[in-house]
RODO-2510 file (C-alpha; in nm, 4 decimals, decimal comma):
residues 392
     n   res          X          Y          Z
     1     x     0,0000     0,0000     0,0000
     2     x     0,3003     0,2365     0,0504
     3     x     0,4520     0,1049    -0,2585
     4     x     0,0966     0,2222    -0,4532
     5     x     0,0845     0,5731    -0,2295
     6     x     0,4366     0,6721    -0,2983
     7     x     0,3553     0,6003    -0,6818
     8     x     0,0618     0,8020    -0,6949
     9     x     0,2620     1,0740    -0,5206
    10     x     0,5128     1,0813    -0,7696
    11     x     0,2428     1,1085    -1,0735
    12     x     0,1034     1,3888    -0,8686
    13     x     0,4185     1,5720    -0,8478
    14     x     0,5223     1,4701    -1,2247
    15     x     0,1854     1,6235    -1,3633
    16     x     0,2268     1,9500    -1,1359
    17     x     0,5103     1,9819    -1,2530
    18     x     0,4472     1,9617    -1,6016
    19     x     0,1765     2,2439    -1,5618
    20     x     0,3833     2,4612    -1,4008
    21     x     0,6267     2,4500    -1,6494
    22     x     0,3565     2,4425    -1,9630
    23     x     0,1507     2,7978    -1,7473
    24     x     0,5168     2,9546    -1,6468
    25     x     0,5384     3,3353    -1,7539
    26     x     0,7522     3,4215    -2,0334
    27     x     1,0106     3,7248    -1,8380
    28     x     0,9412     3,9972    -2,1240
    29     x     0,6760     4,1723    -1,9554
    30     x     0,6100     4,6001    -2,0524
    31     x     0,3716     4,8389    -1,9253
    32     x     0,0296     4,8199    -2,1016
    33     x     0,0036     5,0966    -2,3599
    34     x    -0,3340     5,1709    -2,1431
    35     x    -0,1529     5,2478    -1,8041
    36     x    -0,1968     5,5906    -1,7028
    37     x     0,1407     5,8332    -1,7483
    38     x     0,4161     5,6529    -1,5892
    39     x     0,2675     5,3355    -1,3998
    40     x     0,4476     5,0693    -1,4635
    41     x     0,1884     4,7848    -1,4012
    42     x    -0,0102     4,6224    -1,5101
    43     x     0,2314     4,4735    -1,7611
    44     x     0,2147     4,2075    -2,0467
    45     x     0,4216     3,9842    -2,1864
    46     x     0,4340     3,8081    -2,5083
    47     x     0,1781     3,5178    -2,4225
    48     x    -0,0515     3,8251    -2,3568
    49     x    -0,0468     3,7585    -2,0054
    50     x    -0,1057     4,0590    -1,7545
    51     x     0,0974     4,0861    -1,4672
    52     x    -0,0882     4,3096    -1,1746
    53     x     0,0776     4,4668    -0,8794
    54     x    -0,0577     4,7203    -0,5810
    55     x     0,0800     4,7991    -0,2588
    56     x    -0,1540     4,7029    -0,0078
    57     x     0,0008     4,6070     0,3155
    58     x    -0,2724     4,5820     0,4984
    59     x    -0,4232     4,3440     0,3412
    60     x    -0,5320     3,9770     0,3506
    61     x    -0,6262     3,9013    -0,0091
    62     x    -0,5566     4,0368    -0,3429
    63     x    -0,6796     3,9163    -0,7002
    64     x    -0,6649     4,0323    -1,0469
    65     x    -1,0040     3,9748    -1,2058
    66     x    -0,9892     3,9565    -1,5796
    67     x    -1,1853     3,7746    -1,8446
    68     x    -1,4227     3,6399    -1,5522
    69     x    -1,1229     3,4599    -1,3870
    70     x    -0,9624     3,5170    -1,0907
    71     x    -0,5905     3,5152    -1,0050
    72     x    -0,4545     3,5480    -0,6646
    73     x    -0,1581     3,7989    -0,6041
    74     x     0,1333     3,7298    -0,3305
    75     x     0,2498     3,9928    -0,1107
    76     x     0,5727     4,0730    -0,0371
    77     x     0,8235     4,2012     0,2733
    78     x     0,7074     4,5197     0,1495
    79     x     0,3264     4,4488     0,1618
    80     x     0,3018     4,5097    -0,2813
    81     x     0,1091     4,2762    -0,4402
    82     x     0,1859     4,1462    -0,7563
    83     x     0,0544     3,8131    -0,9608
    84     x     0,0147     3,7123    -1,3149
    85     x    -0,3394     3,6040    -1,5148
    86     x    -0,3166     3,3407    -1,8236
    87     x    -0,2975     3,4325    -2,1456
    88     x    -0,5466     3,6769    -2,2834
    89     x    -0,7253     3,7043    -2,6273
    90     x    -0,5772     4,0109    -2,8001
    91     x    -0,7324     4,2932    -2,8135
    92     x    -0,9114     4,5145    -2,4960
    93     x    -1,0278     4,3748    -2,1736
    94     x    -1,1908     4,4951    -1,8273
    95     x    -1,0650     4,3693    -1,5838
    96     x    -1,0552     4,5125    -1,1739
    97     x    -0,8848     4,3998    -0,8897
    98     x    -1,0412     4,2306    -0,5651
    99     x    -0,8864     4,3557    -0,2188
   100     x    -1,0321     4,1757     0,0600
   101     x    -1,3605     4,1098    -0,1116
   102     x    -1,3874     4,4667    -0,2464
   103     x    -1,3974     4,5398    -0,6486
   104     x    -1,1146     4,8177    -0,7069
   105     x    -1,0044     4,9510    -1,0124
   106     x    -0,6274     4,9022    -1,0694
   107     x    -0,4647     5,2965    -0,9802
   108     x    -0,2151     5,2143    -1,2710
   109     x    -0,4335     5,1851    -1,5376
   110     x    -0,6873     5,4204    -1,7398
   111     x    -1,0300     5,3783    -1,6619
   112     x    -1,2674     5,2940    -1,9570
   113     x    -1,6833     5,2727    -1,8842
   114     x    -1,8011     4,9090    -1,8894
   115     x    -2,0143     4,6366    -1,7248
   116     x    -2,2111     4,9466    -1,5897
   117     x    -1,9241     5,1174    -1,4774
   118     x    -1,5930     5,3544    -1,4648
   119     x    -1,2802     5,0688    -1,3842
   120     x    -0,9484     4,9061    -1,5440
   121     x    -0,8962     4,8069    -1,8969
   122     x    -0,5756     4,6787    -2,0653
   123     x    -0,4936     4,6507    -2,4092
   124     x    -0,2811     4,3219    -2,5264
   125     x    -0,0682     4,3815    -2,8137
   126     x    -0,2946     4,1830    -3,1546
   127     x    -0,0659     4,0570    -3,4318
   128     x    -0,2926     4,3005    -3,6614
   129     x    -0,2898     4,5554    -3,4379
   130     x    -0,1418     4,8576    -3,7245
   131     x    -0,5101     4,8625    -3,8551
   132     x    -0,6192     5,0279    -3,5131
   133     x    -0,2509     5,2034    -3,4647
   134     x    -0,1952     5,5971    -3,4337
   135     x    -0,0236     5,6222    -3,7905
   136     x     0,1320     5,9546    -3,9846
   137     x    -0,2108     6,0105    -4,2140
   138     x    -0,4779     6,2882    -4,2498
   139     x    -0,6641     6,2636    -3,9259
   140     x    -1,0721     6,3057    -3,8579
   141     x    -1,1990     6,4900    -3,5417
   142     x    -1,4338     6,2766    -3,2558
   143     x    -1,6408     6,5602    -3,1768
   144     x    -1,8585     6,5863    -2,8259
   145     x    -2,2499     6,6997    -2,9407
   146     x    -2,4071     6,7968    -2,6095
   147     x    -2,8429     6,8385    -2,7645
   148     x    -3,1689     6,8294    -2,5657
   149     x    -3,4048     6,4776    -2,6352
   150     x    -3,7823     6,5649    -2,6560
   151     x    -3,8504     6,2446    -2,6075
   152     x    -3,6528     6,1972    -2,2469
   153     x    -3,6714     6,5176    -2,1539
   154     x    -3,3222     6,5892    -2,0835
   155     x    -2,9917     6,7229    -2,2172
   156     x    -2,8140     6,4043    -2,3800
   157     x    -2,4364     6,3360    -2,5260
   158     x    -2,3281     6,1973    -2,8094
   159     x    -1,9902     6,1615    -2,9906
   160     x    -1,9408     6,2266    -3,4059
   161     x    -1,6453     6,0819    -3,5745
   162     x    -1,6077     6,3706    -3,8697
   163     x    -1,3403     6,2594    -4,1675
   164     x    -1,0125     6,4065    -4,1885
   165     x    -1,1383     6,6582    -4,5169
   166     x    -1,4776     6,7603    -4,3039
   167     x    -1,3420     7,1053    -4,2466
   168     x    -1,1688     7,1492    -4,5724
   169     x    -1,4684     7,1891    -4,8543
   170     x    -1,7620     7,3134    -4,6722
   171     x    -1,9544     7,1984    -4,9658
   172     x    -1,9128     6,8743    -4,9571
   173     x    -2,2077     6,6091    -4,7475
   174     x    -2,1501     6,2973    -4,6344
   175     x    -2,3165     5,9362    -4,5686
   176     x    -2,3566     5,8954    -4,2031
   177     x    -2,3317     5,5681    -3,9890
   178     x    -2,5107     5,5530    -3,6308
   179     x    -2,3095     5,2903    -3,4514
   180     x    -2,4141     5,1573    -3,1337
   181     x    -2,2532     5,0201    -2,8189
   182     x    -2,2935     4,6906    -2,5961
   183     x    -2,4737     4,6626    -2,2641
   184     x    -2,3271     4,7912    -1,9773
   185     x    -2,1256     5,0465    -2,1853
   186     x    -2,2305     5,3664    -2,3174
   187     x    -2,1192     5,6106    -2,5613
   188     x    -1,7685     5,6290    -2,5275
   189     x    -1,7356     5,2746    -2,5742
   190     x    -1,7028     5,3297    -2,9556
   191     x    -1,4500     5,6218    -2,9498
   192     x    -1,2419     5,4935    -2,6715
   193     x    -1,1993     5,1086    -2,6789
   194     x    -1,3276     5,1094    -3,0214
   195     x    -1,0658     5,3020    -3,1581
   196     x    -1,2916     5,4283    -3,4354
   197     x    -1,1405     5,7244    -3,5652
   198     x    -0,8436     5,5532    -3,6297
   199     x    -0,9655     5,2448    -3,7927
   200     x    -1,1756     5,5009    -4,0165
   201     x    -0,8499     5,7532    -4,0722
   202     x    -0,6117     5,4418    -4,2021
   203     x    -0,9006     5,3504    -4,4223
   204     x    -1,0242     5,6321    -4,5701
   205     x    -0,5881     5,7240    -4,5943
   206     x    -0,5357     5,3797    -4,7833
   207     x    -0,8448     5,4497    -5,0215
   208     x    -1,0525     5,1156    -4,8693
   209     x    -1,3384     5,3380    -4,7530
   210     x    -1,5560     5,5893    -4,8603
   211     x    -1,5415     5,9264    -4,5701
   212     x    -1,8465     5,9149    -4,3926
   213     x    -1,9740     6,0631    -4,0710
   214     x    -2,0199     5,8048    -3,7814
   215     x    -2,2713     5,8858    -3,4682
   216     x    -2,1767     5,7049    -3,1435
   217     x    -2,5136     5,7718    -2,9062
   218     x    -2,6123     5,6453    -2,5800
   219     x    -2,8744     5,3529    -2,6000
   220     x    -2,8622     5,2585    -2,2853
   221     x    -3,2288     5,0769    -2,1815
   222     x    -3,3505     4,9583    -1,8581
   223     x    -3,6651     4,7020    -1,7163
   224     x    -3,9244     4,8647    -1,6608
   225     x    -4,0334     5,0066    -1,3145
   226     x    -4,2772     4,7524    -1,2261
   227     x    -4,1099     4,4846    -1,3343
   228     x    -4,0026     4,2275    -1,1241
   229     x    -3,6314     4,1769    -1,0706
   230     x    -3,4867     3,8424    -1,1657
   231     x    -3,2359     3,6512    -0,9191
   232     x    -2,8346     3,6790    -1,0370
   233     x    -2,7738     3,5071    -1,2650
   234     x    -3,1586     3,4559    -1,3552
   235     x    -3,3425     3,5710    -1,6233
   236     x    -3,6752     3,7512    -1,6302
   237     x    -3,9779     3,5411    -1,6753
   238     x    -4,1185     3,5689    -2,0377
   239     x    -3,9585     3,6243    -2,3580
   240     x    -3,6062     3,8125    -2,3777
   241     x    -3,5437     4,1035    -2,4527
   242     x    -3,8896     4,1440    -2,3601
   243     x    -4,1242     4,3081    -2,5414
   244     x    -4,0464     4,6774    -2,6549
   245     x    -3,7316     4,7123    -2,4922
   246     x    -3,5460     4,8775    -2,7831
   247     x    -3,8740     5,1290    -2,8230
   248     x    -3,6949     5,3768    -2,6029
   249     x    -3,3878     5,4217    -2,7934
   250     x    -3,5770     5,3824    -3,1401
   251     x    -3,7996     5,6974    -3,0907
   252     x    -3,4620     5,8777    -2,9450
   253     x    -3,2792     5,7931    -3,2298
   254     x    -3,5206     5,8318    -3,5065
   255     x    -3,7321     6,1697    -3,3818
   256     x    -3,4398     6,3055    -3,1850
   257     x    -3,0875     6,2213    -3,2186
   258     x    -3,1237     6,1747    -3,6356
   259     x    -3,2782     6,5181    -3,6968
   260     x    -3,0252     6,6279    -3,4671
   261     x    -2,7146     6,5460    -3,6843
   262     x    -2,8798     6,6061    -4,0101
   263     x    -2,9221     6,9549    -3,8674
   264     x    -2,6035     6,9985    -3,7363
   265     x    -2,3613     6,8070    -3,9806
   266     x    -2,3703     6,8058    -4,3458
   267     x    -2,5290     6,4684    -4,4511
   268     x    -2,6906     6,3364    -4,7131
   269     x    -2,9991     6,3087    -4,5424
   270     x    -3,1443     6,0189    -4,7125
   271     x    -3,2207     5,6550    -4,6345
   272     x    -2,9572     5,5531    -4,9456
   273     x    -2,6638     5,7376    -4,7225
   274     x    -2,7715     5,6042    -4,3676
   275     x    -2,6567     5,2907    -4,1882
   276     x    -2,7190     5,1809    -3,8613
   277     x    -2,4420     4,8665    -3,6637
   278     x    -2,3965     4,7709    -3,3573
   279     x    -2,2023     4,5233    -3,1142
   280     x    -2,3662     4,2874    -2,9032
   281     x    -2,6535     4,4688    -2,7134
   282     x    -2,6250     4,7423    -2,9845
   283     x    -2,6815     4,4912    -3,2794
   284     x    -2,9858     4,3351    -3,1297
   285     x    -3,0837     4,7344    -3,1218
   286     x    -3,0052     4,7309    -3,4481
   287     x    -3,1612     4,4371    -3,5835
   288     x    -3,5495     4,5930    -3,4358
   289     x    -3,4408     4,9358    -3,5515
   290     x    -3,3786     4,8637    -3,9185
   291     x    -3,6171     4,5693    -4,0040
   292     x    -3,8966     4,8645    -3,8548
   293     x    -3,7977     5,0711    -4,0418
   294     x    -3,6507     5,0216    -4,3850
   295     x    -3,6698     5,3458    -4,5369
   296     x    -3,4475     5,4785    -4,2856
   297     x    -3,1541     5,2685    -4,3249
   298     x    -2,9770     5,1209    -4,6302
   299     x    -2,7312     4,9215    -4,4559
   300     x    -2,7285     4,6733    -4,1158
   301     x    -2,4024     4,5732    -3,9446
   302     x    -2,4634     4,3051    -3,6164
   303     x    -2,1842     4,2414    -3,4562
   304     x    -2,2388     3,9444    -3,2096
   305     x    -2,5554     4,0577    -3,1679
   306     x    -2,7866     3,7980    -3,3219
   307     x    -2,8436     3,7844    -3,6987
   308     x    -3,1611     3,7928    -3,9552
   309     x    -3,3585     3,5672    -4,0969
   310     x    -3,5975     3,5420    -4,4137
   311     x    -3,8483     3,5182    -4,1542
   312     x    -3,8152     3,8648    -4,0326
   313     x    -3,7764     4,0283    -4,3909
   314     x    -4,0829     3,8252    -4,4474
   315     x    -4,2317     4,0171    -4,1579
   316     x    -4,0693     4,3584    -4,2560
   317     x    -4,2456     4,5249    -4,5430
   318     x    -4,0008     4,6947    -4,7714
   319     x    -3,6760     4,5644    -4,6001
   320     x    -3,6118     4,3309    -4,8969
   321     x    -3,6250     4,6278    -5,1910
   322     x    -3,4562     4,8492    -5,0246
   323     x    -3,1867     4,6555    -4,8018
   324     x    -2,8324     4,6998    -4,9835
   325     x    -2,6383     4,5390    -4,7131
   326     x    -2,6953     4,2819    -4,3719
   327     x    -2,3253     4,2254    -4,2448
   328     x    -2,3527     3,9945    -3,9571
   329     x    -1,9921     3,8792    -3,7453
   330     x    -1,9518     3,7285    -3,4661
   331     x    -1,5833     3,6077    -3,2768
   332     x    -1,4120     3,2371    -3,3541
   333     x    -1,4483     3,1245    -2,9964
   334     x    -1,8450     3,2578    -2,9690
   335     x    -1,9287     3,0214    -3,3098
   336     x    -1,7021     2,7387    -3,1075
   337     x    -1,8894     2,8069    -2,7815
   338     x    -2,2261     2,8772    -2,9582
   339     x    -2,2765     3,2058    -2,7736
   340     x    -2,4433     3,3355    -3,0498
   341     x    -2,7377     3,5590    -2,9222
   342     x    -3,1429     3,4787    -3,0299
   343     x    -3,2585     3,3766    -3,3083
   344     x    -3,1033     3,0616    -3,4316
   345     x    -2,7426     2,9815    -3,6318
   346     x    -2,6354     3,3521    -3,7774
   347     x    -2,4171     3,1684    -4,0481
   348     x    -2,7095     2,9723    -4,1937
   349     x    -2,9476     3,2606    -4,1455
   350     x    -2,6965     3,5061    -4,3171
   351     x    -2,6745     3,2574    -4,6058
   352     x    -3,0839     3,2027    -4,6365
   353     x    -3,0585     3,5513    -4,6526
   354     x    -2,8509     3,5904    -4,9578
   355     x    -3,0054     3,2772    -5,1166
   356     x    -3,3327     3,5179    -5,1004
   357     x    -3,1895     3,7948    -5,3144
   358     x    -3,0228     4,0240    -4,9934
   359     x    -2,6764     4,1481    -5,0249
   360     x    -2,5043     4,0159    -4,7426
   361     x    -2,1414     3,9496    -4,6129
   362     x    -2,0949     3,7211    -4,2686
   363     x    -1,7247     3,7835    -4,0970
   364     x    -1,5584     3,5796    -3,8528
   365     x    -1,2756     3,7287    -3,6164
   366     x    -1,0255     3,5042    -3,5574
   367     x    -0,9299     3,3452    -3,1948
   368     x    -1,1707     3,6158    -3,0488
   369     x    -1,4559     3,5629    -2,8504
   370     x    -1,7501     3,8865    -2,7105
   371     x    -1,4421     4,1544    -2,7390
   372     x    -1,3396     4,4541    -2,8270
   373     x    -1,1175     4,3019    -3,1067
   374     x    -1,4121     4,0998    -3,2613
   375     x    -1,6073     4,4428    -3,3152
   376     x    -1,2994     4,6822    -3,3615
   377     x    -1,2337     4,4082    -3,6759
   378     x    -1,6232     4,4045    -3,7342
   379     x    -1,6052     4,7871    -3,7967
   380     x    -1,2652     4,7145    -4,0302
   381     x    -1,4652     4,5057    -4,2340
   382     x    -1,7725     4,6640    -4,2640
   383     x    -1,6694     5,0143    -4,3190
   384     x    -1,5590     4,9278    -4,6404
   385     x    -1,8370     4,8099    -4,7466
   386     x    -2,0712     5,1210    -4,6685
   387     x    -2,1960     5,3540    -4,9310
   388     x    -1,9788     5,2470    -5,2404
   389     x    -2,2775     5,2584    -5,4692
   390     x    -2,4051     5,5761    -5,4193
   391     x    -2,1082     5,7839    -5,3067
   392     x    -2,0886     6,1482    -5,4467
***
C-alpha cells in the first residue's frame, strides 16, 4: 500500500510539474500601452499575459479579475502585491482587482466605462494591431455633441467621428453611420476602446473606404419600473429582450438624435446614405431598428448581436427592396462556444438571406470571442463596405 501511495505521489508531483512548467510566464513583460502616465503595471508579456501589482500592506487578499477569472496575487516584505493572469485574447479587456472582497479599479491603469461602470482596462498587443494604430495620415476629429431629447426630456451626449477633409470643402455632405454600443457600456465605448477614428483615418488614408460621418449615441435601456427583478444570474420570466425594450432608444434615435445630426452636420440626409451597426446589445438594437424601419436605413451591421432571418424580412415590409447590405460577425471562440445571441445559427441565417436575393457578407474574427477586437475588426470590415454605390 506504501509502494501504490508513494507512486501516486510521484504522478502527482510529475503532472504539477508539467503544468507549471507548460503555465510559467515568459520574463518579457512592458507596461500596457493603457496604463496611465508613468505606472508601470499592469504589464504584459508576449503570451498576452497581464501581470498586476498594488501595494496594499494591509491586506489579507488580493486578485486580479480579468476575463471572468480570478488570479490570486502574493504579497511581499514590502506588503506590494503582484501576480500574473493566463494568457489573454488580443485585443481590450476589463478587468478590476479584488482587495479583501472589495472590487477596485487598478490605480495604474486608465479607466474605460463598462459592465455598468468607470474601472481598469488593458490593451494586449494583436498581431494586426497597425489597422487600429496611431499612424502619420490625415486625421478626422471625434467631436462631443451635447443636444436636448424631446422624447426623455433631458440634455443628452453623443460623440461624431467627422473625416479628416470635413473642415476642408464646406460643400461637400456625407453618408452617415449611427453605430451603437454593448450593454453595460455607453457612448464612449465606440470612441475609446473602439478606436474608431483611427480604424476610419487608415481607411479612408489607404483608399478602402468611402469618408463618412459616424454617430456614437447612448442607448442605454432599462426594465421597466414595475417589473419584477430576476435573481443573479436569472433571467426575467417571459420572452427576452422582452417586449419593446429597444422602443426607447428607437424613438430617441429616429425623432431626436437623427434630426439632430442632419441639422447639425452636413449629410446626405437620405435613407440611401444612412446605416445603422452595432455590437452585441447594440446589434440586437439594431436588428429591431432597421427591419422597422426600412426606409431609414440602407445598410445593417450586427456584430455578435444575433443575426436575420428570411423570416423577419418576411415580416418587414419593404426591407427586402430596399436593403443593400446585412453584415452579420460574430468572434471564432463565440461560433465554437455557440454564444451566439437569439434567433437561431447567424451563419445559416446570413446565407438564407442571400439565397433570397439580400446582399449580405458574414465575418468571422479570428481566436476572439464577445471583445473589443471581434467588433474593432467588425467595424474594419464593414466600413468598407458602406456607401460604395451611391457615393458622391
Amino acid at each position: 500500500m506504501r509502494h501504490l501511495k508513494s507512486i501516486l505521489l510521484l504522478i502527482v508531483l510529475s503532472i504539477g510539474g508539467f503544468c507549471f512548467a507548460q503555465t510559467a510566464a515568459v520574463e518579457d513583460f512592458k507596461p500596457a500601452s493603457t496604463n496611465q502616465p508613468g505606472r508601470e503595471y499592469p504589464q504584459v508579456n508576449s503570451e498576452g499575459r497581464v501581470r498586476a501589482s498594488i501595494s496594499a500592506p494591509e491586506a489579507l487578499k488580493v486578485q486580479l479579475d480579468i476575463s471572468a477569472v480570478k488570479y490570486d496575487l502574493t504579497k511581499d516584505a514590502n506588503g506590494v502585491w503582484t501576480g500574473d493572469s493566463g494568457p489573454q485574447d488580443e485585443g481590450f479587456h476589463y478587468y478590476q482587482l479584488w482587495i479583501d472582497g472589495a472590487a477596485v479599479p487598478d490605480p495604474g491603469s486608465m479607466y474605460f466605462y463598462g459592465a455598468s461602470r468607470w474601472g481598469s482596462g488593458i490593451e494586449i498587443p494583436a498581431q494586426d494591431q497597425d489597422f487600429y494604430a496611431l499612424k502619420n495620415v490625415p486625421h478626422g476629429q471625434i467631436r462631443e455633441q451635447i443636444y436636448f431629447s424631446k422624447n426623455n426630456n433631458s440634455m443628452r451626449r453623443c460623440f461624431v467621428y467627422t473625416p479628416p477633409d470635413y473642415d476642408k470643402d464646406t460643400t461637400k455632405r456625407y453618408p452617415v453611420l449611427y453605430l451603437q454600443h454593448g450593454g453595460g457600456e455607453d457612448e464612449t465605448g465606440w470612441p475609446g476602446q473602439g478606436k474608431t477614428n483611427l480604424i476610419m483615418d487608415n481607411l479612408i488614408a489607404a483608399g478602402k473606404a468611402k469618408p463618412f460621418i459616424i454617430v456614437m449615441d447612448n442607448g442605454t435601456w432599462a426594465m421597466p419600473a414595475n417589473t419584477p427583478r430576476p435573481k443573479p444570474g436569472e433571467r426575467p420570466a417571459g420572452p427576452w429582450p422582452p417586449t419593446g425594450w429597444a422602443d426607447g432608444f428607437k424613438k430617441t434615435l429616429l425623432e431626436d438624435i437623427i434630426p439632430m445630426i442632419d441639422a447639425n452636420y452636413r449629410t446626405q440626409a437620405d435613407q440611401q446614405h444612412r446605416a445603422m451597426a452595432g455590437l452585441s446589445m447594440g446589434g440586437m438594437q439594431t436588428r429591431v431598428i432597421t427591419l422597422a424601419n426600412p426606409d431609414v436605413f440602407a445598410y445593417v451591421g450586427m456584430f455578435s448581436g444575433g443575426s436575420i432571418s428570411v423570416e423577419d424580412i418576411n415580416n418587414a415590409p419593404g426591407f427586402k427592396e430596399k436593403n443593400k447590405l446585412v453584415f452579420i460577425s460574430y468572434g471564432s471562440r463565440e461560433l465554437e462556444n455557440r454564444r451566439m445571441g437569439f434567433g437561431g445559427d447567424p451563419q445559416a441565417n446570413t446565407d438564407a438571406l442571400k439565397e433570397a436575393g439580400i446582399k449580405t457578407h458574414f465575418y468571422v474574427s479570428p481566436n476572439t470571442a464577445h471583445e473589443w477586437q471581434s467588433w474593432r475588426r467588425s467595424l474594419h470590415e464593414f466600413a468598407p463596405l458602406l456607401f460604395q454605390d451611391n457615393a458622391k
